[in-house]
N, C-alpha and C positions, 0 to 999 in steps of 0.2 A: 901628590898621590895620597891615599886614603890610607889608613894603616889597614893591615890583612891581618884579618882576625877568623880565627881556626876555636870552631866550638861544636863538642859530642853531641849532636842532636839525638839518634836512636843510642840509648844507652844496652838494649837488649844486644845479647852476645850472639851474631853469625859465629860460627865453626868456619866456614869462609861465604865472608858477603859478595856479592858480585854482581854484575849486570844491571847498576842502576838507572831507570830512566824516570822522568820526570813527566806526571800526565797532568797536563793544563786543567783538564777541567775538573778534576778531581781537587786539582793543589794537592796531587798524592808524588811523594818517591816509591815509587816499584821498586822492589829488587828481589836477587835471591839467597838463600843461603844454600851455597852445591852438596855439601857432605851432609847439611841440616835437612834434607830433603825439604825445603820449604818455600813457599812463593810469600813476600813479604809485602804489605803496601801503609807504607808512615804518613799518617795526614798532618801535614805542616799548622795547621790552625788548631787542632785536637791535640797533637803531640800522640796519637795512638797508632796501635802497630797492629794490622788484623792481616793474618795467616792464614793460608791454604798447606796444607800437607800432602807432598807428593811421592809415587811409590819409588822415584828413583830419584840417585843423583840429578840436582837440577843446573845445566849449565848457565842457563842465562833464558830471558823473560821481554817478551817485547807488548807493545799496544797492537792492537788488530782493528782496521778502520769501523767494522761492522758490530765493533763493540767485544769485547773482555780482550784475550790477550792468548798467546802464540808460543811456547813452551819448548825450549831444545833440553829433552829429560831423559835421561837414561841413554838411549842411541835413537830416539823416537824425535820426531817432532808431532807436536798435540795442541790442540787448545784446550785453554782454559777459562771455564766460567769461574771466576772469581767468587760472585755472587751463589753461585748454586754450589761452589766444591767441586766441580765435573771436571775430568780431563778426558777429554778427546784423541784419538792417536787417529795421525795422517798419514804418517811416512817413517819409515823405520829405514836406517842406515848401517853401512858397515857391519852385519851378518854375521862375515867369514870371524869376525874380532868379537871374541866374546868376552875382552877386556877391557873394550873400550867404552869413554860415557862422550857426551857433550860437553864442550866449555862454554867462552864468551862467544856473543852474536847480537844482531843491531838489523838493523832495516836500512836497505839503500833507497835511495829518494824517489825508485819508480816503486818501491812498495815490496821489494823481493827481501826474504829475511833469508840472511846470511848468516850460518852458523858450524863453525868446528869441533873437531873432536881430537880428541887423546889418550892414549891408556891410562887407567886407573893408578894414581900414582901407588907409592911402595911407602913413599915418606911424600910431607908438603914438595913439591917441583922435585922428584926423582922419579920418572918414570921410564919405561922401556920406549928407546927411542925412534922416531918415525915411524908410530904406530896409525897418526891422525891422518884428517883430509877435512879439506872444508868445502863446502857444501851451500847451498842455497835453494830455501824453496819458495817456488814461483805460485805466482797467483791462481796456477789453475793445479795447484797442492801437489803436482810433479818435484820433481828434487835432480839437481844438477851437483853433480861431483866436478870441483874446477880442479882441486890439486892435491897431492898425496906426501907421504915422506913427511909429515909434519909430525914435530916433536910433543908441544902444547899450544894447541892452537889458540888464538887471544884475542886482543884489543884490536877493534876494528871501526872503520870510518871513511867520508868519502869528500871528497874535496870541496868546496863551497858549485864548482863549476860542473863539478860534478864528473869531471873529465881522471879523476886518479883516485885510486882505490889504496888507502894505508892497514897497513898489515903487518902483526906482531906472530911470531911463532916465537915462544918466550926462551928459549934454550939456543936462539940465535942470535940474545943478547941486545936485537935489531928491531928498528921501527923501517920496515918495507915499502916500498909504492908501486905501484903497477897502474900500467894504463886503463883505463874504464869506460867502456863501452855502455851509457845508462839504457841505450835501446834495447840491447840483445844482452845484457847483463852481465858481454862476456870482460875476464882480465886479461892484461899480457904484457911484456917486459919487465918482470919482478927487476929491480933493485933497490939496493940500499940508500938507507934517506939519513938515519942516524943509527950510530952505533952507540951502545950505552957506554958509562967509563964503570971502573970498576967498586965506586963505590953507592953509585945508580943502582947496582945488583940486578936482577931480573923485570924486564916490562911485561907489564901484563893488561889489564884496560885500559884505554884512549877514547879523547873523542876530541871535536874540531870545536874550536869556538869561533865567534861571528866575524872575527879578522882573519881565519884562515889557518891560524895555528892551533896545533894538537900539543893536547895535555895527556901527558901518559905514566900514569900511575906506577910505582916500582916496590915492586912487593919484595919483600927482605929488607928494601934500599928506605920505607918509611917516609917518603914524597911525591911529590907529582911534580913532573919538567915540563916546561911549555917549550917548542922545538918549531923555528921556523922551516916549515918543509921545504921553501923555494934554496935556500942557505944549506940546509941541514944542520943549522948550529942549534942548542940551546939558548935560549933569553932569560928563563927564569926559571928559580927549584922553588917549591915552597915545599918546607917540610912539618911533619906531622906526628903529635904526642907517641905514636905506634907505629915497628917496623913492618906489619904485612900489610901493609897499604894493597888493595887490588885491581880497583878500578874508579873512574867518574863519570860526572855528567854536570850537566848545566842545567839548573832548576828557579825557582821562585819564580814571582810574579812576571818578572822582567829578562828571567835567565842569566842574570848575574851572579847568582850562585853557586858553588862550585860544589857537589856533592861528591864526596871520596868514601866506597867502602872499605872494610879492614875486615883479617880473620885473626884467627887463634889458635888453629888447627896447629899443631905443630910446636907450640912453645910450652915448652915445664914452667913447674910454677913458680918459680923464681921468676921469669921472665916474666910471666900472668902479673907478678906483682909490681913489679916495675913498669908494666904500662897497662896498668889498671882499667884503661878502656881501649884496649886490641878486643877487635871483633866487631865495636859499635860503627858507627857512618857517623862522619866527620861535616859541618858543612865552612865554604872558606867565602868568605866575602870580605868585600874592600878588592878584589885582583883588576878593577878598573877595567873589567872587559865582560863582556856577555859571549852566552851561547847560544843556539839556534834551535827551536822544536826539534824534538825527534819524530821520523819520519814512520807512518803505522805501518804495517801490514794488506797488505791489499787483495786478501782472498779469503 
């Protein structure tokens, strides 16, 4: 085995990082920061970090086949030209909830972007409960509500077969599956795949790697678990210099990289001091396993 080796690539400080994906032809990490209002993209060969500023909370940030990228901001979904600073509004969500924003969100492999929401918190993960629902919108910029009663809606991803859909509502402590329909987009028979233990603390972003298991980030808990979902057992924790670990992804040339964001939101500066890079994104290689392109947007 290779040793695993954990090193601060973006040293800039997220307020909370999130939604990382990795876009091939760039060699860029995307991400966002949600409370920073900001759209982030780290060029791996440059080492630089060029910013879009957006007018709301940003949940989470996806690739769009037709070029720039696909925004769940505020209670809105929108694009965004990277390039020009433009954001677009498609579809606006959740109305009656004039407290709610967007969290994490990802693309299913026919191209539909999937993305949740949840009341603004009070403090970091205290918020008013089952205020969310998650959402998906389709290629022809309609929007489909699948399910309600959600706490914080989170880390999300889809089977290698394509046939199950994993799903985190973070205040359920649980990494979720439900059957998956990739035709009609629809879910069904929620249950539980992994429960977290108690010192795992809360799941919040996941994603699948090329063998099939999901790595899911545990913000307070400062690691990522790899979880076989056939088992529902854990196989591996790797843990990391900072406890608000929030999400990953699979990046570099060959997707053997494991990219982990981290916030700050939340901790006095005692804490600041002691983990003097909460906030930055973390990259981990040597984990002897790859991950799979992220899938764009397709409308």
């Amino acid at each position: 085995m290779a040793s695993i080796k954990i090193e601060c690539v973006v040293k800039d400080k997220s307020r909370i990082g999130e939604s990382p994906v990795w876009e091939e032809k760039h060699g860029c990490l995307v991400y966002v920061d949600i409370t920073g209002q900001k759209v982030c993209c780290w060029n791996a060969a440059t080492k630089q970090v060029k910013t879009v500023h957006v007018d709301a909370p940003v949940g989470s940030v996806v690739p769009r086949r037709s070029g720039g990228y696909v925004l769940a901001v505020g209670k809105r979904f929108a694009f965004l030209d990277f390039e020009k600073e433009t954001v677009t509004d498609i579809a606006l969500v959740d109305q009656d909830k004039a407290n709610n924003r967007f969290n994490d969100g990802k693309v299913d492999p026919a191209g539909r972007f999937f993305a949740g929401t949840m009341a603004i918190e009070t403090r970091p993960a205290e918020v008013e409960r089952q205020q969310g629902s998650l959402y998906a919108l389709q290629s022809d910029h309609s929007v489909v509500k699948h399910f309600d009663q959600v706490n914080i809606s989170n880390g999300l991803d889809w089977s290698l077969d394509h046939k199950t859909f994993y799903y985190i509502d973070s205040l359920s402590f649980a990494v979720d599956a439900f059957d998956y329909d990739l035709h009609s987009g629809k879910i069904s028979n929620r249950r539980l795949m992994y429960k977290l233990e108690q010192a795992e603390a809360i799941p919040d972003g996941q994603c699948i790697d090329a063998e099939g298991k999901l790595w899911v980030a545990c913000y307070k808990g400062g690691r990522v678990l790899r979880i076989d979902p056939e088992t529902g057992k854990r196989i591996q924790t790797v843990k990391l210099p900072v406890d608000m670990t929030t999400s990953c992804c699979f990046g570099g040339k060959d997707y053997s990289e494991l990219y982990v964001t981290s916030a700050v939101d939340g901790m006095d500066e005692e804490w600041k001091q002691r983990q003097p890079q909460a906030g930055g994104i973390f990259k981990i290689t040597g984990l002897g396993v790859k991950g799979i392109p992220p899938y764009s947007y397709a409308g």
